[in-house]
N, C-alpha and C positions, 0 to 999 in steps of 0.2 A: 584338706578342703573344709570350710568352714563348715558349720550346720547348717541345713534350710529352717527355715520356721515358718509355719502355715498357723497365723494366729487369727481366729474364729471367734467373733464375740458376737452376742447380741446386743444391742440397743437401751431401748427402756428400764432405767432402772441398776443397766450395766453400765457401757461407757459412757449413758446419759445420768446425770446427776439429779433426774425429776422425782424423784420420791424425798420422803421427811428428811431423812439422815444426812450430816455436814458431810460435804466432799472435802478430800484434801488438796489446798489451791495451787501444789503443783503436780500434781497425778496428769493432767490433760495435757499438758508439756511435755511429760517424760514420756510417754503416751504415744505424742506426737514424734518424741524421737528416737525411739524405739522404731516405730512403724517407719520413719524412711531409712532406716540398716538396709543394706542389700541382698542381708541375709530374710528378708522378714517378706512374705506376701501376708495383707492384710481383706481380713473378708468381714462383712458386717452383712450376721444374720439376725432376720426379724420380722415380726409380726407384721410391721409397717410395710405398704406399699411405697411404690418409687417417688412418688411426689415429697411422701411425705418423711421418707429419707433423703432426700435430696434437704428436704426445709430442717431438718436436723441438722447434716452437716454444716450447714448456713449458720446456723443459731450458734450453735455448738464451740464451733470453728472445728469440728474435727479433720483429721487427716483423710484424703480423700482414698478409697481403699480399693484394691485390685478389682476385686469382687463384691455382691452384694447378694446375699439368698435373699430374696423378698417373702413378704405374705407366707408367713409362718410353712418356708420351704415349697411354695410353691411356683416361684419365679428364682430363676438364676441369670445375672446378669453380669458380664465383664464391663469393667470400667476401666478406659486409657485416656489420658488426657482429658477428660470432663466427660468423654465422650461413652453413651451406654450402648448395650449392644446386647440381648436378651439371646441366653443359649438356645435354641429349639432344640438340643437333642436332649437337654434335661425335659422338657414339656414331650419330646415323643416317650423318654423314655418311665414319665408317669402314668400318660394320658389313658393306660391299656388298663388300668387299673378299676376302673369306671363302668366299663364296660363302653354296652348300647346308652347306659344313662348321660343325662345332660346334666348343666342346673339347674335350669328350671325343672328337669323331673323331680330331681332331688328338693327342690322346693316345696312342690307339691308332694311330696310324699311324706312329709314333716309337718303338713300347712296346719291337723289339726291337733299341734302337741300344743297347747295352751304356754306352757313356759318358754316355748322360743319365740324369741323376738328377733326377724332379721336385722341385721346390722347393714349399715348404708350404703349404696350401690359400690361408693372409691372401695370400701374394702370387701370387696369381693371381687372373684374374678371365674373363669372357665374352670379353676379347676381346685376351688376354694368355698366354698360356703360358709358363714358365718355369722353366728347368731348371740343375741345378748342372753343370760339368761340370770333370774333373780337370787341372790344366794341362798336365800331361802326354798329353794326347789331342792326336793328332792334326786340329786345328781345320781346316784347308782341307776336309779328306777328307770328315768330319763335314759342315761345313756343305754340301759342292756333291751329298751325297747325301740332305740333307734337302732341299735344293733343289732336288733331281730329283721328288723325291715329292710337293714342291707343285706345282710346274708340272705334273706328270701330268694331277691333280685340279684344277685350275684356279683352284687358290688363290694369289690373290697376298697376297703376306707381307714383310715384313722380318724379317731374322734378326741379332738385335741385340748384339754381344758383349762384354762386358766383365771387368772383375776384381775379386775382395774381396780386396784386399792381402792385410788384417789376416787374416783365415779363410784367406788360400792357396788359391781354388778360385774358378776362372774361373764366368762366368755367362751363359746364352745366354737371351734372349725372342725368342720368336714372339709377332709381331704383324701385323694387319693393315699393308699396302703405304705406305699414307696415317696410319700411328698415331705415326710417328717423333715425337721433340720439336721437331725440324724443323717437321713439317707441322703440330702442333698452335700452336706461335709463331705459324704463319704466319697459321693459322685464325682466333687470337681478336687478330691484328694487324687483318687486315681486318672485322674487324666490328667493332673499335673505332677505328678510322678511324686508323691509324697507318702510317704510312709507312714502309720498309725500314730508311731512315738514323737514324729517329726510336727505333730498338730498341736495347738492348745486353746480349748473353746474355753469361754466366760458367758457364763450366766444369773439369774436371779430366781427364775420361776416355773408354774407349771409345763408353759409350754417350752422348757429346756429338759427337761426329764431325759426324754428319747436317749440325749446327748450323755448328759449328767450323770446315767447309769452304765453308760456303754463303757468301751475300752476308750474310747479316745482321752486321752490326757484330757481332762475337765478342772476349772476352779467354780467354785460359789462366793459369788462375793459378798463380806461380812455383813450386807444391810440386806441381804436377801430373808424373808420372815420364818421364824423359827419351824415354823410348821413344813416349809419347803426342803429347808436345811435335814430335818428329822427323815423327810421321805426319801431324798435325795443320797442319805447317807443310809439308809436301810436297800433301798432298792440296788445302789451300788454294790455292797455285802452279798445281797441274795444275788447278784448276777456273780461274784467275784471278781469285782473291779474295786474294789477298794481302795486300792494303790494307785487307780487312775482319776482319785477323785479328792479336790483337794479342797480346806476350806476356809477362808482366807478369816484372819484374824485382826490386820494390822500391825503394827512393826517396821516393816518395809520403810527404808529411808526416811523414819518416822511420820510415816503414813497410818491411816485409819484402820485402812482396807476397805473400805466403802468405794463402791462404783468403781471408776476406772482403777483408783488405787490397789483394789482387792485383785482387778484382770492383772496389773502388774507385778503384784504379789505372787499370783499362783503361776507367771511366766518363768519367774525368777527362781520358783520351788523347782518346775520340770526342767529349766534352761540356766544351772549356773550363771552360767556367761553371761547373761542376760543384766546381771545387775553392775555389772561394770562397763556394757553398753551404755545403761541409763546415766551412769556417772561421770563418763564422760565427755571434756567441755561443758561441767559442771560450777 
């Protein structure tokens, strides 16, 4: 029987070529044919809400993919034929996280930390809160007093940080405990009957961590900033995942490794087979 492949990438920065660094101009191709193999279900996790995946895949021309975690794991959606279809047992099986709070309580319960800045209605959602915050704020401080404030209230949350290079302004989500892209992988792995080793996510940044350190077979791809790379590969060590974390270099079919090149990169490191897929009808 052949292998299943459950290939997990994020967005910005991953399969999308929007930061500094030259893409390789056949990485999106190979990409593309890769992901319609039979062997392959393709998930695209990310920050971004559905509109503004949808205007990706547009732009992009990418392959359109089974699944889509939305809003940094808090929306999960299947995709057949164009057609979206939002899981609700992933949203019941966050929602308890929260508690009695809303968002708007969560709002207010933040309103007077001077460094947050909400971010705009489309990116937010019921079970998502999200705020810009300066890089120059002190983040530890920030977060361990937000986190004082849920635990009070008996909210458990993750507080999820990351950066827009290109805008210069760091980015913080509140989410439910269980909403990471972590737990969302893990979710719609086991109910499609896939196996840990059977997975391979792609990332570039903070908000891929969760993933990045876990067991699941992980790549970074080579244009991700050294300072990610450096945590991403400590944090992987101290959990002992080391071997599930790979970091792509360039090489590959004399590719870069930047952007989608490096996701194919690090397919080809856990999936042999993988690189005489791409070769094929070459």
């Amino acid at each position: 029987m052949e292998r299943r492949l459950l290939v997990c990438t994020d967005l910005d920065r991953t399969l999308l070529p929007n930061g500094p660094q030259p893409e390789s101009p056949q990485a999106r191709m190979l990409f593309a044919r890769l992901a319609a193999r039979p062997e392959v279900t393709l998930v695209y996790v990310t920050g971004r809400h559905r509109k503004l995946v949808e205007k990706a895949i547009n732009l992009y021309r990418l392959p359109f993919p089974d699944y889509v975690i939305t809003d940094v794991g808090t929306k999960l959606w299947h995709v057949a034929e164009g057609v979206w279809k939002e899981r609700n047992d992933w949203e019941s099986e966050i929602a308890a996280d929260w508690g009695d709070m809303t968002h708007p309580d969560l709002v207010a319960l933040f309103r007077d930390i001077k460094a947050l800045r909400l971010q705009e209605t489309a990116k937010q959602n019921r079970h998502k809160l999200s705020y810009y915050v300066p890089l120059q704020a002190n983040r530890d401080l920030l977060l361990n007093q937000m986190r004082h404030r849920l635990e009070e209230r008996g909210v458990r949350a993750s507080l999820i940080w990351s950066v827009d290079e290109p805008a210069g302004i760091g980015l913080l989500d509140v989410l439910p405990a269980r909403a990471t892209k972590l737990h969302a992988i893990e979710f719609l792995a086991t109910r499609l009957q896939f196996d840990q080793r059977e997975i391979v996510y792609a990332g570039d940044s903070g908000n891929d961590m969760p993933v990045l350190a876990s067991g699941v077979p992980s790549v970074l791809v080579a244009n991700a900033a050294a300072g990610v790379r450096s945590v991403a590969e400590s944090a992987a060590q101290a959990a002992g995942w080391a071997d599930r974390l790979y970091v792509a270099k360039g090489g590959l079919l004399g590719m870069n490794g930047n952007y989608t090149a490096g996701i194919l990169e690090g397919i080809c490191h856990y999936v042999p087979d993988a690189q005489a897929w791409l070769e094929q009808n070459a």
